[in-house]
N, C-alpha and C positions, 0 to 999 in steps of 0.2 A: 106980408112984412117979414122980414127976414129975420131967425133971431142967431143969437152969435152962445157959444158953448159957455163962455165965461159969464154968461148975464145970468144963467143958472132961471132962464125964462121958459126957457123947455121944459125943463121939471116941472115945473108950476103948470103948464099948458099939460102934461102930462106926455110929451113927444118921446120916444122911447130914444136910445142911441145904444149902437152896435159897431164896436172898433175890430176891425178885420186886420189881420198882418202877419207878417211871419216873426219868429223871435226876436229880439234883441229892437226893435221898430220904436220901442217909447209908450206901447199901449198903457202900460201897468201906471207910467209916470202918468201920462197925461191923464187915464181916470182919478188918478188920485187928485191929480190937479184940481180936475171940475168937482171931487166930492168934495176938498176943503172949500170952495169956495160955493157951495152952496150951503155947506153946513155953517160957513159963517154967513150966510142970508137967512141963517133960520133956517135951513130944512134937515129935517131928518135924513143921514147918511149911513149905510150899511153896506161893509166891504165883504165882498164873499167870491166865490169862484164860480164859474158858468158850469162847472162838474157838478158841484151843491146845490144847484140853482134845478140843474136838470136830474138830481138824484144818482148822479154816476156815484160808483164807489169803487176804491181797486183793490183788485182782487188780492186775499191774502196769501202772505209767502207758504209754499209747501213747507211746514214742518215737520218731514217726518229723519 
């Protein structure tokens, strides 16, 4: 059965989703898109970045 991004049925089934693209493409909109509308289905929503996710950190500026 096919499910669609906005039904926020994925989350639930627990299907992960991975937006590929180069800049300027819509990624950042359209996840926020599907996070409000699952946060208004009830589900808990947590916006973070795939650096945070994967524990990257950047490096600090030389101070000297």
């Amino acid at each position: 059965m096919p499910y669609t991004l906005s039904t926020s049925e994925w989350v639930k089934k627990g299907m992960p989703l991975c937006l590929i693209g180069d800049s300027g493409t819509g990624r950042s909109h359209l996840l926020i898109a599907l996070g409000t509308e699952a946060a208004m289905a009830g589900i808990r929503v947590k916006y973070t970045l795939a650096a945070k996710l994967l524990g990257y950190t950047e490096p600090r500026a030389n101070r000297s």
